[in-house]
N, C-alpha and C positions, 0 to 999 in steps of 0.2 A: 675761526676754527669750526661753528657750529655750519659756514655755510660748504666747506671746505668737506664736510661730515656728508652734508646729506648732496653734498657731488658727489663722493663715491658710491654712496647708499642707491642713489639716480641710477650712475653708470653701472653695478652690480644688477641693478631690475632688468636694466633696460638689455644688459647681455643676456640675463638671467631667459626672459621675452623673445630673444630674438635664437637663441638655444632650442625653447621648447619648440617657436616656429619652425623652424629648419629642420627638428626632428620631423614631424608631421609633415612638412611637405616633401620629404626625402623619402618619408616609407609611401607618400601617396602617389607618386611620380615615378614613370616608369613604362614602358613597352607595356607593361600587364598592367590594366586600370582593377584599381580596387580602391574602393571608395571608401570614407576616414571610418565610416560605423565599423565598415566592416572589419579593417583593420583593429579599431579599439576590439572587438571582438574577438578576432584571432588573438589579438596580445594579452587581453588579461579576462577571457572568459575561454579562452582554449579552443574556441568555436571554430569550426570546420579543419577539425585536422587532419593531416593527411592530404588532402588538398589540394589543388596548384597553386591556390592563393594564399593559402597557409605556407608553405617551403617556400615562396617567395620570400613572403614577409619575415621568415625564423631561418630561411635558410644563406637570403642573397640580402634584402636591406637594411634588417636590422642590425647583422654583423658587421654591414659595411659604413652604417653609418655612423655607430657607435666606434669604430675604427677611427672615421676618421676624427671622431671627436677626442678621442681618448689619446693618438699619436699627432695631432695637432695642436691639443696643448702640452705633450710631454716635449716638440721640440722648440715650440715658444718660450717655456721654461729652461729651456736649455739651450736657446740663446742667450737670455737675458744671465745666467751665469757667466757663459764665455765674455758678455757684454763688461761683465761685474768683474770679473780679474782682466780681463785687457784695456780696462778705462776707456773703452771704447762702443759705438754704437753701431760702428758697420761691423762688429766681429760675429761669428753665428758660425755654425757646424758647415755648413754648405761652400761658404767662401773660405772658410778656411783648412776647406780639403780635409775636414774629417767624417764625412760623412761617404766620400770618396773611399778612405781609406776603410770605412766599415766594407762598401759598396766590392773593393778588390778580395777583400779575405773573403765574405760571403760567396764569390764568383769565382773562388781557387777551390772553397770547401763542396761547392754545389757541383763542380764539375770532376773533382777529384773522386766526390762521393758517389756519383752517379755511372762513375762506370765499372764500380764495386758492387753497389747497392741500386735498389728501387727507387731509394728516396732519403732522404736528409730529413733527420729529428729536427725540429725546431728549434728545442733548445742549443744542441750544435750549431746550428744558424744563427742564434743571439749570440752566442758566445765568441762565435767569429767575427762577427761584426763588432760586439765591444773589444777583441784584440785590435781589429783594424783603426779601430776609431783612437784608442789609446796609443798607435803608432805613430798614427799621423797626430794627434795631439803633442808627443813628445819630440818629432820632428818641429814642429811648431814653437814649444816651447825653449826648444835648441835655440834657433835662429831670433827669436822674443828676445833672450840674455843679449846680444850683440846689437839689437838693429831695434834703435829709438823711434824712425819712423813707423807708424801704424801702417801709412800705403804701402811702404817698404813691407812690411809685414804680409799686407793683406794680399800682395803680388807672392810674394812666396809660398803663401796659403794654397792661391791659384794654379801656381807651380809642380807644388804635392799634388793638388787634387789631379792635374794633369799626366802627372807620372804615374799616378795609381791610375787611372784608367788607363792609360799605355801600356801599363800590365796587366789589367782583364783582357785588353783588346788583346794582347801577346797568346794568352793562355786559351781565347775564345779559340782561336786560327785553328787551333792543334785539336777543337773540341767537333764531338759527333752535334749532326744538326738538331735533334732533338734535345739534347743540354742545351745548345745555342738559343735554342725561341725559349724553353724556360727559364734561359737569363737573361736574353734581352726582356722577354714580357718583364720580370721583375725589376730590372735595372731602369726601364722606364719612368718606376712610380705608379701606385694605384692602389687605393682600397679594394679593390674585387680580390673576389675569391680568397677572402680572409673566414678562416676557422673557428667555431666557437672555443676549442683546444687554443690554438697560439694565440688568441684574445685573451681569454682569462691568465694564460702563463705571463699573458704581455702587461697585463691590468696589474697584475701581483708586483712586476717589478716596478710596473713604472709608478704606482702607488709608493713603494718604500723608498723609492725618489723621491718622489713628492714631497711626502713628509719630512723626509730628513732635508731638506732645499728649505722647506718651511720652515722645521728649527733652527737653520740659522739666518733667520730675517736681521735677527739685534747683531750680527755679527757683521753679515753683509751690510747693515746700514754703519757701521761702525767705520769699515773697511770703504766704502763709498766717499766718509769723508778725508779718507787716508790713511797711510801705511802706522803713518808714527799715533794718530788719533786711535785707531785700534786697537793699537800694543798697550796704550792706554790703558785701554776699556779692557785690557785680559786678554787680548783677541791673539792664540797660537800661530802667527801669520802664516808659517810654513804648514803646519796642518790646514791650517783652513783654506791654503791656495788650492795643498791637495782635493780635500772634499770637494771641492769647486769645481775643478775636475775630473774627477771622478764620475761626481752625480751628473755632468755636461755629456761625459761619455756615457755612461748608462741609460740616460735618455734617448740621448743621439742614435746608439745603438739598439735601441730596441723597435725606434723606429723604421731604421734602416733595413732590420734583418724581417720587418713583418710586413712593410710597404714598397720599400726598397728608395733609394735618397730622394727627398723632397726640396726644392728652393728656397730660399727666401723667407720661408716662414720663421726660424730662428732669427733672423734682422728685422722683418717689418714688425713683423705682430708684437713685440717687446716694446719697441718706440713706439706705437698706435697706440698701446695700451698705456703707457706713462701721459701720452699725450691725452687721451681722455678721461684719465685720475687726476688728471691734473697735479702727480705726484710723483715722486719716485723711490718711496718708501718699499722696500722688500714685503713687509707684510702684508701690501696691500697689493703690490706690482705680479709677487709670482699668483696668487689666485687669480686674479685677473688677468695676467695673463695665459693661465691656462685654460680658462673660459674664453676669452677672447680667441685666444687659437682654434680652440675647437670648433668656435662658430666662423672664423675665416676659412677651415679646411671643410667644412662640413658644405659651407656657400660655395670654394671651389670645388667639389667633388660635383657638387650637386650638377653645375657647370658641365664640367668636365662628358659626363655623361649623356647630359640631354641636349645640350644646343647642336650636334653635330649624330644626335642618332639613329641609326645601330651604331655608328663609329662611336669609338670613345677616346677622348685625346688621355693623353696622358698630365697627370696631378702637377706634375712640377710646370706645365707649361699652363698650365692655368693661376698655377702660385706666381709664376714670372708676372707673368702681367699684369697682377694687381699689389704685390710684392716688390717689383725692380722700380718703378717711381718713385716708393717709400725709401729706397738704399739711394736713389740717385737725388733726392728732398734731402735726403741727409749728407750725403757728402758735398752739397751746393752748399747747404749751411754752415759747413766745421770750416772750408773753404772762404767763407763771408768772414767768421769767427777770428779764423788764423791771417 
């Protein structure tokens, strides 16, 4: 138990470590060199404002990094939910078409809204993206009652996610070109050009996720050993499948609607993070994994923009590749298993 203790205590540091590294070399990397003093400077002595180096730093990487740390573990967290009611480890937002389904309401309201209006509230954007995601969640959930198989499942997942972009793709045709590059640039994926406004809106919800996913660690760990073990323990099965997703979709979508769909990150980074607790305790897994996420999106971003610069790839094709091994390790193993 005591050695068990201070492995987590270990892997807690050691995220903890490699968190504040990747901040610092994230705000110190970049087309514009500014050096770490100078940054501690601009950040907490307010030193050179106004600036070019100042509106970088306050205006382009701080936002963006702390973006992707904050929507990189709201949607590790919310795999490891979907993971927690499908009994399943390849389940996550992305493969099961709900992050898709956020991805088509966003791209009906953004192109609806734009040839009314200058621009789409934010909050209209979250909220479209949580209907999309709660659509295709309940499309999902449909087909879950009927069909035992998980790959059965995880194909039909596929499926949705496929139909719902055949409906953006439908609705782009008929769209003026300047809607079209502001849906594909978002549809692609990417922390840039993220807002200190949609950040803090986005920080407020995906905090009272957070929380509420935390308090029910003793529930989900209850529910982990089983339906009838739960009911046991008190556990309101049919509430608590809701919560479950609920808080799955509200994460999901707040990602979606401020980044636009991401990979892999809801499947790998859940299993990465059990695998290096050595555990798969709720109480221990969602913190962990929401730190662990943070610093896998925060490594791919980091990626993402500098190996290929001025170009900058897009987020999900950087999560793919270090991401798709970790889905393809585990479905080799359930394979071995069965």
């Amino acid at each position: 138990m005591k050695r068990k203790s201070l492995r987590i205590a270990g892997v807690f540091a050691l995220l903890a470590a490699l968190f504040v590294m990747l901040i610092i070399w994230n705000v110190n990397t970049g087309s514009v060199n500014i050096s770490a003093g100078d940054v501690l400077r601009i950040v907490f002595l307010n030193d050179q404002a106004g600036t070019p180096q100042s509106n970088v730093v306050w205006k382009i990487r701080l936002p963006r990094l702390l973006a992707a740390a904050l929507l990189g573990g709201a949607l590790s967290v919310s795999g490891f939910l979907l993971q927690t009611f499908f009994r399943n480890p390849i389940a996550g937002p992305y493969v099961l078409g709900i992050s898709s389904g956020a991805k088509m309401f966003v791209g009906i309201v953004m192109i609806l809204a734009l040839r009314r209006f200058s621009g789409v509230p934010f909050a209209v954007t979250m909220l479209a993206a949580f209907a999309g995601s709660m659509l295709c969640t309940g499309f999902v959930l449909l087909f879950a009652r009927r069909v035992r198989s998980m790959a059965v499942l995880l194909v039909i997942g596929v499926m949705v996610g496929n139909i719902c972009s055949a409906v953006t793709d439908f609705i782009i045709t008929f769209a003026q070109e300047a809607d079209v590059a502001n849906l594909h640039g978002w549809s692609m994926g990417s922390f840039s050009a993220i807002s200190w406004d949609n950040l803090t809106m986005t920080a407020v919800v995906i905090a009272a996720a957070l929380v509420a996913s935390f308090l029910l660690s003793k529930p989900i760990g209850a529910y982990q050993l089983g339906e009838g073990y739960a009911q046991s323990m008190g556990v309101n099965i049919r509430r608590f499948r809701v919560a479950l997703i609920f808080l799955s979709s509200v994460l999901s979508a707040c990602v979606t609607a401020l980044s636009g769909p991401i990979s892999f990150v809801g499947i790998a980074v859940p299993q990465i993070t059990k695998m290096l607790f050595g555990t798969a305790r709720p109480i221990v897994v969602i913190p962990g994994a929401f730190l662990c996420g943070g610093v896998f999106c925060m490594f791919c971003d980091l990626i993402a923009r500098t190996v290929f610069s001025p170009a900058e790839l897009a987020i999900s094709t950087v999560t793919a590749v270090f991401g798709a091994p970790v889905v393809i390790a585990l479905m080799l193993r359930r394979q071995k298993v069965n």
